[in-house]
N, C-alpha and C positions, 0 to 999 in steps of 0.2 A: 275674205280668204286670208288676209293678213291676221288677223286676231287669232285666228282658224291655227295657224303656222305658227303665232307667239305661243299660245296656250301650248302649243304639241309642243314645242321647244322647249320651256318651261318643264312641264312636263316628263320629257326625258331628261331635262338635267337634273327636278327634281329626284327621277329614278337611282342616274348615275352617281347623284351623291348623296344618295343612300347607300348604293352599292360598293362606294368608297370607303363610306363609315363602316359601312360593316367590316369591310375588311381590313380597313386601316387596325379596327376593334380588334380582329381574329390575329393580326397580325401582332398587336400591343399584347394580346395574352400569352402568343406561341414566345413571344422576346421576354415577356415577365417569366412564364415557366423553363425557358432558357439561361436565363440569368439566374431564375435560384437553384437549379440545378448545379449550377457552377457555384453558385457562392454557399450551399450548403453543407457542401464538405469542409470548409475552411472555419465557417461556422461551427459544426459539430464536432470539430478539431478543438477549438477555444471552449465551449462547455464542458467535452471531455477532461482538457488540461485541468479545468478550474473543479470539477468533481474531484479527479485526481489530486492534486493540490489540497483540498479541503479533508479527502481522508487522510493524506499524508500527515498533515497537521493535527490530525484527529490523534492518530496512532502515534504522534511525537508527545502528546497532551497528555495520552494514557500513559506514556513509558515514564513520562516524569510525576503523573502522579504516583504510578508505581513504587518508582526509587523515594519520595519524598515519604511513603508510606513505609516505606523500611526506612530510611534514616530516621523517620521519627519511634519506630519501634522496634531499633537497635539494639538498645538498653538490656531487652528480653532475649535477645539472640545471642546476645555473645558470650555468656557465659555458659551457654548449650553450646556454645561450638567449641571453645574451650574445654570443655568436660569432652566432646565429640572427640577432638583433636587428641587428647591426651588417650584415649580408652583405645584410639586407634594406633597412635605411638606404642604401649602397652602390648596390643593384637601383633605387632610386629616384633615388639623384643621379646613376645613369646614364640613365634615362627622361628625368629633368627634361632633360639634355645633349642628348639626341636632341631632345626636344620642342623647342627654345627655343631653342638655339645652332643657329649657322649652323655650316656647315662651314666655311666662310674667315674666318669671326670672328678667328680666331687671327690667322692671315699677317696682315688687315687692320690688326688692334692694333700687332701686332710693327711694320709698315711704318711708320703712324704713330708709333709711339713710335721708329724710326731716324729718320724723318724730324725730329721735334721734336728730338732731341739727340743 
């Protein structure tokens, strides 16, 4: 009857500690998916940054190759903006002429100035 009593002992404690592991197990997964819950936003915080950061740098790359692409093909620009500039100087001292001057201004002048000498 004693063997009887060890074995059933055994027995349930082999049950119990099984039923320990299992749980202890359920327990270790609910605390792992616990835990990354929490440390996933801070996570996808830091990937985010570093996306960010990596375009930003991206778009700092392009703006300089940009400008490096007109400083190197200056040479062709500036004598078009030159001719630009003046033709638009020109478009305004004909405005200011329309605006301001009379039309007989001139003959007036000229008459005067035959008449004084």
């Amino acid at each position: 009857a004693l063997q009887r009593l060890v074995r059933l002992w055994t027995k349930a404690t082999d049950i119990l500690a099984g039923v320990f592991d299992v749980s202890a197990a359920k327990y270790r997964a609910e605390l792992f998916y616990e835990s990354w819950l929490i440390l996933r936003k801070p996570a996808g915080r830091i990937r985010i940054r570093r996306i960010m950061n990596k375009a930003c740098l991206k778009r700092l790359v392009n703006i300089c190759a940009n400008f490096r692409r007109l400083e190197n093909s200056i040479h062709k620009y500036r004598p078009l903006r030159i001719m630009f500039k003046c033709f638009q100087r020109w478009l305004k001292y004909v405005e200011y002429n329309y605006q301001h001057v009379s039309k007989d201004l001139k003959t007036s002048v000229r008459r005067r100035h035959e008449l004084r000498g």
